[in-house]
VEXZA-278664 format. One record per residue (C-alpha): x, y, z. Coordinates in nm, 2 decimals, padded with zeros to 4 digits. Example, Ala and Ser with C-alpha at 12.3 -4.5 7.8 and 13.67 -1.06 7.14 Angstrom:
BEGIN
      x      y      z
  01.23 -00.45  00.78
  01.37 -00.11  00.71
//
This chain:
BEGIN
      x      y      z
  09.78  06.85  09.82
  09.96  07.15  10.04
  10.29  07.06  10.25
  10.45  07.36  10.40
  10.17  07.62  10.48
  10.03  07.75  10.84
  09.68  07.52  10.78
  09.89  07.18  10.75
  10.14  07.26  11.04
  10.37  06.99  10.80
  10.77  07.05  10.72
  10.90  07.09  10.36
  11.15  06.88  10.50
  10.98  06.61  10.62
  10.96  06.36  10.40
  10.69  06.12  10.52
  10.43  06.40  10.47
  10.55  06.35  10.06
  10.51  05.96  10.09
  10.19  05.97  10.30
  10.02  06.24  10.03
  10.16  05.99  09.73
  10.00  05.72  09.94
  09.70  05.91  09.96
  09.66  05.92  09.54
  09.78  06.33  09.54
  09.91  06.37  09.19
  10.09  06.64  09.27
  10.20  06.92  09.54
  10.17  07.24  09.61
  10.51  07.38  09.82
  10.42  07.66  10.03
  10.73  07.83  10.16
  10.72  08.09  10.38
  10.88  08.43  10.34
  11.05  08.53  10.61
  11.24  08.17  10.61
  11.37  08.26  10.21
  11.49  08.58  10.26
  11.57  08.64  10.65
  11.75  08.94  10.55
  11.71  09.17  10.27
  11.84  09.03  09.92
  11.99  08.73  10.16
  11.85  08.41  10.00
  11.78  08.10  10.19
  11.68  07.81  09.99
  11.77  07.51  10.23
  11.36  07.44  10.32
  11.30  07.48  09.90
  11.50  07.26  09.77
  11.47  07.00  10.05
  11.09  07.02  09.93
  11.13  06.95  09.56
  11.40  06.68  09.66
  11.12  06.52  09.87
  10.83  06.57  09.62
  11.08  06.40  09.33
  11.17  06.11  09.59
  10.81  05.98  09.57
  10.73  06.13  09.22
  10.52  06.38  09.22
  10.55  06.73  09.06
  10.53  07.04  09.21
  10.34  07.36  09.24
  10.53  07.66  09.42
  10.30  07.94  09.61
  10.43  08.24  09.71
  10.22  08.41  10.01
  10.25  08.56  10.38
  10.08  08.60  10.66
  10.15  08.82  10.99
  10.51  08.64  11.12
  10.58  08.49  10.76
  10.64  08.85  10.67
  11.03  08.93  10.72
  11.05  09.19  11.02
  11.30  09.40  10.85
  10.94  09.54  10.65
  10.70  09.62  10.99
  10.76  09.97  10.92
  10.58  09.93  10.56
  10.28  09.78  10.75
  09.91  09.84  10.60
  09.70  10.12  10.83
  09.37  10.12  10.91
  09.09  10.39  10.87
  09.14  10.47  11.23
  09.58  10.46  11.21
  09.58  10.19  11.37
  09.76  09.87  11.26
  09.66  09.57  11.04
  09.43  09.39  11.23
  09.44  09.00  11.15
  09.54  08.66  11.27
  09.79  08.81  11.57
  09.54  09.10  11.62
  09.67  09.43  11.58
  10.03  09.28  11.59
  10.00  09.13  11.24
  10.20  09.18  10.97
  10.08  09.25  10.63
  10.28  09.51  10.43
  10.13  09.79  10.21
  10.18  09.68  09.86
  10.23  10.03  09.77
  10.57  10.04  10.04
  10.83  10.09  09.78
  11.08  09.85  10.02
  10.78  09.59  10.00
  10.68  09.57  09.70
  11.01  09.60  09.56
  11.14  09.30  09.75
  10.87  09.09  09.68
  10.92  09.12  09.32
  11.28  09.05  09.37
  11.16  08.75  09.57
  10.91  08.60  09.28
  11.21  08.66  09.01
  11.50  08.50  09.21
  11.23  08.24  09.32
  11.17  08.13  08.91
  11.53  08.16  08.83
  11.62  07.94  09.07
  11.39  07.64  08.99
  11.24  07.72  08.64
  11.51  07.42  08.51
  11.32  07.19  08.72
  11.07  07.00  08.54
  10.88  06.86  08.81
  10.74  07.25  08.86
  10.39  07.27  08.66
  10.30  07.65  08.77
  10.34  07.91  08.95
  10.13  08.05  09.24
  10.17  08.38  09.39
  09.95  08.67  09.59
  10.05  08.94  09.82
  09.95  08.87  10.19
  09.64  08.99  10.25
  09.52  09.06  09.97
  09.18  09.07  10.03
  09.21  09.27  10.33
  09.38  09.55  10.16
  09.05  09.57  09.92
  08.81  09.57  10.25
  08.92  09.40  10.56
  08.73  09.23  10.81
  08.86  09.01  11.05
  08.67  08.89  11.35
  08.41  09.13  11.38
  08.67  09.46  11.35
  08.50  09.72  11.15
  08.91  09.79  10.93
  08.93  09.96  10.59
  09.27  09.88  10.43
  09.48  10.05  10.33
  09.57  10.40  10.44
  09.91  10.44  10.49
  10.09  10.72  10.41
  10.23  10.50  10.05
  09.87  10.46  09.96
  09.79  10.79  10.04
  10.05  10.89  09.79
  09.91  10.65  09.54
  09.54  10.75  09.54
  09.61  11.09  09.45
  09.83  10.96  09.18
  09.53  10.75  09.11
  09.31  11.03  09.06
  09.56  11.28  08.91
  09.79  11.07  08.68
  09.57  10.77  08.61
  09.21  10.92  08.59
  09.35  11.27  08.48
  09.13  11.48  08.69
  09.26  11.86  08.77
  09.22  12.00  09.13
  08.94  12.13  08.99
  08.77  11.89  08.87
  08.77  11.67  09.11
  08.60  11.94  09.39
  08.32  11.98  09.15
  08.26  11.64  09.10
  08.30  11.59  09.52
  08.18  11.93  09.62
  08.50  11.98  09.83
  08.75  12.28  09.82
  09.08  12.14  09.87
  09.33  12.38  09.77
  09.65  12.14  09.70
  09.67  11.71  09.59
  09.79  11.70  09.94
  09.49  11.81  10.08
  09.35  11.49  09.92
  09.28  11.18  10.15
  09.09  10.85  10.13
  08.75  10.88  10.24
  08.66  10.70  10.57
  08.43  10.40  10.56
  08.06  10.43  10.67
  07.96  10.18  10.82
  07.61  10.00  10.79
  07.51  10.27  10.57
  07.49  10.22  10.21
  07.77  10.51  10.02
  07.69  10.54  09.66
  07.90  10.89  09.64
  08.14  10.92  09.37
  08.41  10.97  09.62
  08.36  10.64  09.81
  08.32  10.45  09.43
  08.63  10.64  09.29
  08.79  10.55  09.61
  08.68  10.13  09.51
  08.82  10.20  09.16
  09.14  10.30  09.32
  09.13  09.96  09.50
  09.07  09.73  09.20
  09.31  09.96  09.02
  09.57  09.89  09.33
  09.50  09.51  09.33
  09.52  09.51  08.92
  09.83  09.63  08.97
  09.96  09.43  09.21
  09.88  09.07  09.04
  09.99  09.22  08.70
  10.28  09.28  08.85
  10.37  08.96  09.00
  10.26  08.78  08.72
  10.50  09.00  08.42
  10.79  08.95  08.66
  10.70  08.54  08.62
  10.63  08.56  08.27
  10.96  08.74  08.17
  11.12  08.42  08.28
  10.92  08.14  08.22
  10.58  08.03  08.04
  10.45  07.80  08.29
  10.11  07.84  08.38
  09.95  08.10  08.65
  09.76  08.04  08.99
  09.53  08.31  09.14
  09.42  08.24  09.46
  09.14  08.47  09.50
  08.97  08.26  09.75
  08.66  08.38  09.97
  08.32  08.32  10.09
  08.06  08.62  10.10
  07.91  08.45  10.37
  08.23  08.56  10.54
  08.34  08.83  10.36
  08.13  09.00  10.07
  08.45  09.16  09.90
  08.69  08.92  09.82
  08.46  08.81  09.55
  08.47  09.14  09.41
  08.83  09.11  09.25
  08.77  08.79  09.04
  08.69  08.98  08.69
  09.06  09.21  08.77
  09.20  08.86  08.83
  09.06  08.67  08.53
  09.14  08.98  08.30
  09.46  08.93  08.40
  09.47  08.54  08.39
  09.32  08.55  08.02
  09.64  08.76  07.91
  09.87  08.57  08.13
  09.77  08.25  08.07
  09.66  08.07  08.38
  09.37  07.89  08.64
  09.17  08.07  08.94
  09.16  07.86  09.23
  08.84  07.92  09.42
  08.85  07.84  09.80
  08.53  07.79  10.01
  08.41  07.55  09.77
  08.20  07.36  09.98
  08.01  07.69  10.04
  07.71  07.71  09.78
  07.77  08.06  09.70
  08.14  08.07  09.66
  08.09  07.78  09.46
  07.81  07.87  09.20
  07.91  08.28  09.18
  08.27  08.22  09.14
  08.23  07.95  08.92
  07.94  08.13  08.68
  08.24  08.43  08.66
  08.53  08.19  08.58
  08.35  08.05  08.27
  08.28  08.35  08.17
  08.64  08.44  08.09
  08.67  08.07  07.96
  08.95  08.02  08.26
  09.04  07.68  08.40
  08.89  07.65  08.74
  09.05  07.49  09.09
  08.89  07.45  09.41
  09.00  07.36  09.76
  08.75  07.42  10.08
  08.80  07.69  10.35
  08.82  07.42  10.61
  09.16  07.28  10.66
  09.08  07.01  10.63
  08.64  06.99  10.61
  08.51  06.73  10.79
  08.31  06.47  10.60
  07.99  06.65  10.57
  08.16  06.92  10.40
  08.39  06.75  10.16
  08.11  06.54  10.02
  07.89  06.90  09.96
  08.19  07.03  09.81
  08.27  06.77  09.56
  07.90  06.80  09.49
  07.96  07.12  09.39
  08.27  07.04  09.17
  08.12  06.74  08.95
  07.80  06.96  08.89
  08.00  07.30  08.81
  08.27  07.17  08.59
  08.61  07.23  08.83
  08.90  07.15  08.63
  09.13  07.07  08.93
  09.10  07.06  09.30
  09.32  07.09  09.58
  09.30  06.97  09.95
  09.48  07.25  10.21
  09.52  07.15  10.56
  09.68  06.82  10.72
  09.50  06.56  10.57
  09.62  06.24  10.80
  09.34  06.39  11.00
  09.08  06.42  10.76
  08.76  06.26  10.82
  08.67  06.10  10.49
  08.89  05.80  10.49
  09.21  05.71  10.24
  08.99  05.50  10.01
  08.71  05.76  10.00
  08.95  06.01  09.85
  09.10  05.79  09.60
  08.75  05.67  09.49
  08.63  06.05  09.49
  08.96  06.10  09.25
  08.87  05.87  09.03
  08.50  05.98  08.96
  08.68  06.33  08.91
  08.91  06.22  08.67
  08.63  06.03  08.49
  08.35  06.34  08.47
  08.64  06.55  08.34
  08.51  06.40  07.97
  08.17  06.53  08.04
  07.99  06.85  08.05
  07.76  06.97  08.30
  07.38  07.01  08.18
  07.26  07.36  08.27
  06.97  07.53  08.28
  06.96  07.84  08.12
  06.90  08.10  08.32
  07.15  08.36  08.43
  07.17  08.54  08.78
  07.31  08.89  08.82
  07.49  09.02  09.11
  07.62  09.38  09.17
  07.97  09.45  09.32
  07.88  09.82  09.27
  07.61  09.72  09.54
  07.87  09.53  09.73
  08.12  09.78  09.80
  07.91  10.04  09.87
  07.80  09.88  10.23
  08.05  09.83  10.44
  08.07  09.58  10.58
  07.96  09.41  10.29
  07.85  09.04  10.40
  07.55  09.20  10.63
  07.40  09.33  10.32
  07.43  09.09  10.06
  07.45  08.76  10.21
  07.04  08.77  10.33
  06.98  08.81  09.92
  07.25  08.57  09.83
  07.06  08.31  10.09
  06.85  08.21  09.79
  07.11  08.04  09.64
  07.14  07.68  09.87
  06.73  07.70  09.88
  06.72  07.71  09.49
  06.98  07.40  09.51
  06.78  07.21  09.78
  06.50  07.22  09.47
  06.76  07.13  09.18
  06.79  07.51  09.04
  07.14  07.62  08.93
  07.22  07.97  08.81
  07.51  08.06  08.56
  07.61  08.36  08.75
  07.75  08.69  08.65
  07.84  09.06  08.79
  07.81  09.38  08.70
  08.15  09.40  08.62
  08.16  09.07  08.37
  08.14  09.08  08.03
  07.75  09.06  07.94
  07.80  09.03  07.58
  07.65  08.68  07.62
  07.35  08.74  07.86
  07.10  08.73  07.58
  07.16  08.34  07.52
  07.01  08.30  07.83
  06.58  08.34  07.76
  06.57  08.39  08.20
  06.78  08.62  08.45
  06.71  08.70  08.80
  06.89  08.98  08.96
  07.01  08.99  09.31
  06.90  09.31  09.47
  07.17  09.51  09.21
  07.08  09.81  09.41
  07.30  10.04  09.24
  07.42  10.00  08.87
  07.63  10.20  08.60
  07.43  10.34  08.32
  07.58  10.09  08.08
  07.46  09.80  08.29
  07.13  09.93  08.29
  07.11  09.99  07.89
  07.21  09.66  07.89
  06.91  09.51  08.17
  06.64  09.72  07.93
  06.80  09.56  07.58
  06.76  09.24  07.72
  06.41  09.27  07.80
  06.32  09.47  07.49
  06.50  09.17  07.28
  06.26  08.92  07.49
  06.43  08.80  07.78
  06.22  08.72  08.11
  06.40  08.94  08.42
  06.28  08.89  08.77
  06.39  09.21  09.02
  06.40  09.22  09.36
  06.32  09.49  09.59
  06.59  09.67  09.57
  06.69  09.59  09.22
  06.76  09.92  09.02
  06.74  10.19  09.30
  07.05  10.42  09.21
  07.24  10.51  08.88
  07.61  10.46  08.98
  07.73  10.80  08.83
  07.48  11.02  09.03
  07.41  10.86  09.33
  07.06  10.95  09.24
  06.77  10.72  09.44
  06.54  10.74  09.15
  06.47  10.38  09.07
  06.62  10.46  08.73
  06.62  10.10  08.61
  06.22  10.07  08.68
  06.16  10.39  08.47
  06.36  10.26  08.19
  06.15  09.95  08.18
  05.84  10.16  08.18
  05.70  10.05  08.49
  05.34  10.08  08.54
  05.23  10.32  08.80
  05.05  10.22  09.12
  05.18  09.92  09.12
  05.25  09.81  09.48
  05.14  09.42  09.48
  05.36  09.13  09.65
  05.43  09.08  09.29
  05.50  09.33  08.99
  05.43  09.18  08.63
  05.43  09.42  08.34
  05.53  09.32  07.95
  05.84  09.56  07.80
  05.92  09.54  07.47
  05.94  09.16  07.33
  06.02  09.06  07.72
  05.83  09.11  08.04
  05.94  09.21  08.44
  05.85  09.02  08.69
  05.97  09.24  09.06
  05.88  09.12  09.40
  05.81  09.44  09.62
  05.92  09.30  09.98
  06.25  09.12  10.07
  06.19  08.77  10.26
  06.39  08.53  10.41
  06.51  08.29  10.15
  06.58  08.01  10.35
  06.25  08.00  10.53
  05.93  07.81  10.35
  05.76  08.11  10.23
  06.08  08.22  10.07
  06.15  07.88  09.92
  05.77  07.88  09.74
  05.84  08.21  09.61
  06.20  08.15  09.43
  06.05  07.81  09.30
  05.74  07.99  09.16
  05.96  08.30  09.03
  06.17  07.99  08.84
  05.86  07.84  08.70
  05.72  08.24  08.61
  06.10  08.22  08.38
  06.00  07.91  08.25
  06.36  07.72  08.37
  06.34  07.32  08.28
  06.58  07.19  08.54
  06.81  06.90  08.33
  06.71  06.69  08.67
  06.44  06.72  08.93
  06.43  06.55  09.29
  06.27  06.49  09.57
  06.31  06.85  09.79
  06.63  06.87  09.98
  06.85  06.67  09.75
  07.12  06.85  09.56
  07.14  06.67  09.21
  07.33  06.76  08.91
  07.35  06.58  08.57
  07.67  06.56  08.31
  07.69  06.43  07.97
  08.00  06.29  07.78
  08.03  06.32  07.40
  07.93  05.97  07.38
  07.62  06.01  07.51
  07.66  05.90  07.87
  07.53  06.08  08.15
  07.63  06.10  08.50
  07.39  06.19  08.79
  07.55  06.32  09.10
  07.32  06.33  09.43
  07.39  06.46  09.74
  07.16  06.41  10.04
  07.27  06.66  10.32
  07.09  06.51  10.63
  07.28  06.35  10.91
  07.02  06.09  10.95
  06.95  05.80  10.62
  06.65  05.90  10.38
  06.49  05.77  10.08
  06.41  06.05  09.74
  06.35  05.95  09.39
  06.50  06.16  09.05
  06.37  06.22  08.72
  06.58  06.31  08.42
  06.45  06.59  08.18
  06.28  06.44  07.85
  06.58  06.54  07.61
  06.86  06.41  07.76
  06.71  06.05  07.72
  06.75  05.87  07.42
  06.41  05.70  07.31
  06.51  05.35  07.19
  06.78  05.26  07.46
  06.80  05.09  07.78
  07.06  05.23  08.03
  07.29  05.04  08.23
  07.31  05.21  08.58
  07.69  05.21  08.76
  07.76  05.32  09.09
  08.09  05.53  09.12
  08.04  05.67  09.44
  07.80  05.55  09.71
  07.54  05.25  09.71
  07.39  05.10  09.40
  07.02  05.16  09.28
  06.78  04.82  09.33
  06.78  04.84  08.92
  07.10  04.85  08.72
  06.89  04.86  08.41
  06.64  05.15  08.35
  06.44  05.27  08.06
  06.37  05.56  07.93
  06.02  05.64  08.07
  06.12  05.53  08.43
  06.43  05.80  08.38
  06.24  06.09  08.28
  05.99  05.99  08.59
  06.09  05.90  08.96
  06.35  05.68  08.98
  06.40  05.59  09.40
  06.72  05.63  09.56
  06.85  05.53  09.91
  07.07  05.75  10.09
  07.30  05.72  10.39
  07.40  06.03  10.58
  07.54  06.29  10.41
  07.61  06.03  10.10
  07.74  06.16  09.79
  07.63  05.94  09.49
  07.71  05.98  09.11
  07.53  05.71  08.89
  07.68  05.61  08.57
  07.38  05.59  08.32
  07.53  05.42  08.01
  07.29  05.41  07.67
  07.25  05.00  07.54
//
């Protein structure tokens, strides 16, 4: 649980929040002091709210997590002049409007300090056993990438230090010559400071090389700024990492788009992702299918602060059936919904399916931050083709998803992908879409799958004529065999959540040939685990604010044939039989359901 951050409005020195959150079950705490408190002036420590925290956290005993971050006022005010700039000059636009704070990370008096900050910080507690990692990003972090905040159209960051540092990008780090770089951009500039960051265009898709050298320059800035932070920890202690790379592309497309930099850097580091919006379906399954591909440990709070019951019982739904390794609760939870003894029942199923591994399906999804971050802003034009995601789990389909940016070494385990409208794609990733096929993989496309080659900006469907696409084609549905594999490609986008676009995805799934570990009654989000043992755990979720009755079947090899299992209720009500065979399991078993219940059945082999 979080004490000390702007969502919980609680003290660090208070220390009935630290008995109510032991009383609550929390095994631990994460500190959240704020900047501008700990250093009011520069290189002048003040540690009084700090170490009045840990004192509290050790009076009711529970360890610690520290996490550095800032927003707007948490920012010292001897660093406003180092403020990020929008495209437009204008201040950072966020929480206080355009009188927020949130320093370039590229101001050599803010970045400097900060890292000062993060090394005093670990020197000053790294003795304290009661501290089990370290948690630390740079303000908005996500805004400096691509900002949007309440409808502004802002593009972070051009002030005059990042100025500087894209054309040290592009002379120093990519090694192009003056030159160069105006024939690869058609330009004329005469001297490096001539050289400016292109301006956004917005609603318009921008698959130049100077807006996606600009992106690289991004990554490159945030890559930098993490691996930063995290060597200045490391040099002093080997406690493990946080990222908080949190972010919903329902809200905000981007901030999913630095997860692989963040993971890289996590994998050498040594460390956990902790994924915010988890109660999201799309947060959730995408950020989750990237953690586990860098074979991270994965955390997950929810967005709302705290989510009201509804919410927090879809979001632990999504962490028993996505295999979270730890979650955390932000935001003052004496006035969450779900009461005391829901939580500490919820905590103790977690603990419990820690020993088992979800059942997946195999098939893969494939989304394109390439396509991402060349529409701006980016949530208007992915999240219509991302909507397929919470209709494909309201019919028991689960995707292991990657990007284009992943390591897809081990797509070819997977006999089924679907891409999501990768409209534009390096050359590599597209060798790697036509091996696939050609090595007998299934690949579904959707309309806009494949359009442009990243490295010419070219709209000449390059991916279709690389998979040999037969001509004239121009039915609702495209189906043509390549190499070992075959293409499926549906010509016209729909609306994924409507019924027409919920026939189509499950008939797409059944084209791949995906055997869904469980199947339900429509509507009900079900997810199956098994422990080493041999016993599984169904987890259920019925979404409606209104009771309802569904049944669930069990795929055929997940049941033993020769054993009865005994059915135990960890969360929500029982089933009429607490005995059930194998037949009835791999069949319709019926299940009652309050409103918005959450269930998870114990199904123990006898």
């Amino acid at each position: 649980m979080e004490i000390g951050g702007p969502e919980d409005g609680f003290s660090l020195l208070d220390p009935s929040k630290f008995a109510s959150a032991r009383t609550l079950g929390a095994r631990s705490i994460d500190l959240r002091p704020i900047w501008s408190t700990l250093e009011p002036q520069p290189g002048v420590y003040d540690w009084t709210s700090l170490d009045g925290a840990l004192h509290n956290a050790a009076a009711v005993g529970l360890p610690v997590t520290i996490t550095l971050r800032f927003f707007d006022h948490q920012v010292p005010e001897w660093l406003v002049d180092e403020n990020m700039i929008d495209q437009d000059g204008r201040n950072h636009f966020a929480y206080s409007g355009f009188e927020s704070r949130s320093p370039s990370y590229w101001g050599p008096r803010a970045r400097s300090s900060y890292l000062r900050l993060i090394d005093a910080l670990v020197r000053r507690y790294r003795d304290n056993a009661s501290v089990l990692a370290w948690q630390v990003f740079y303000g908005y972090n996500d805004s400096f990438y691509l900002g949007m905040w309440r409808g502004e159209q802002t593009i972070y960051d051009y002030s005059q230090y990042s100025q500087e540092m894209y054309r040290h990008y592009l002379s120093g780090v990519r090694q192009f010559s003056l030159a160069a770089l105006n024939r690869r951009y058609g330009t004329s500039y005469r001297a490096w400071n001539e050289v400016r960051q292109p301006r956004p265009a917005f609603e318009s898709l921008n698959v130049s090389l100077a807006w996606h050298d600009f992106q690289d320059y991004r990554m490159w800035s945030i890559e930098r700024m993490f691996a930063d932070m995290y060597r200045t920890v490391r040099q002093l202690d080997a406690r493990p990492l946080i990222l908080y790379y949190g972010g919903s592309l329902h809200h905000a497309a981007h901030q999913l788009s630095v997860y692989d930099v963040g993971l890289r850097l996590l994998r050498h580091y040594g460390g956990a992702l902790d994924i915010t919006c988890f109660e999201d379906p799309v947060p959730a399954e995408i950020g989750s299918g990237i953690v586990h591909r860098y074979g991270i440990p994965l955390m997950a709070e929810a967005w709302q602060v705290p989510p009201p019951r509804r919410d927090f019982r879809r979001m632990f739904f999504h962490i028993f059936a996505l295999g979270v390794d730890a979650f955390q609760l932000v935001g003052s939870w004496e006035k969450m919904e779900p009461s005391p003894d829901e939580f500490i029942r919820v905590r103790a199923v977690f603990q419990e399916l820690a020993a088992a591994k979800p059942v997946r399906a195999p098939v893969a999804g494939l989304f394109s931050y390439r396509s991402i971050l060349s529409h701006i802003p980016a949530r208007n034009y992915i999240n219509p083709t991302l909507a397929m995601i919470p209709t494909l789990q309201e019919h028991q389909y689960s995707l292991d998803w990657y990007s284009d940016f992943t390591p897809l070494d081990s797509l070819q385990r997977y006999p089924a992908l679907l891409d999501a409208n990768s409209e534009v794609l390096s050359r590599q990733v597209i060798d790697t879409l036509v091996q696939y096929v050609a090595r007998g993989g299934k690949l579904v496309l959707l309309p806009r799958s494949g359009r442009y080659t990243l490295e010419d900006g070219q709209s000449d469907w390059p991916l279709l004529e690389r998979l040999q696409r037969p001509a004239g084609e121009n039915a609702r549905l495209e189906r043509w065999v390549f190499g070992n594999g075959s293409v499926t490609r549906v010509t016209k986008d729909l609306d994924w959540c409507s019924e027409a676009g919920a026939q189509l995805l499950i008939q797409l799934m059944e084209w791949l040939g995906v055997e869904r570990p469980i199947t339900a009654s429509a509507g009900v989000l079900a997810a199956v685990s098994r422990s080493a043992q041999g016993t599984l755990y169904v987890t259920m979720h019925w979404p409606k604010d209104r009771p309802g009755s569904a049944s669930f079947g069990l795929r055929q090899d997940l049941v033993e044939d020769g054993h009865r299992y005994r059915v135990t209720a960890l969360l929500g009500g029982n089933l009429e039989q607490s005995m059930l065979d194998p037949e009835t399991l791999t069949k319709a078993v019926p299940v009652a359901f309050t409103p918005y219940e959450l269930k998870v059945l114990r199904l123990s082999p006898e």
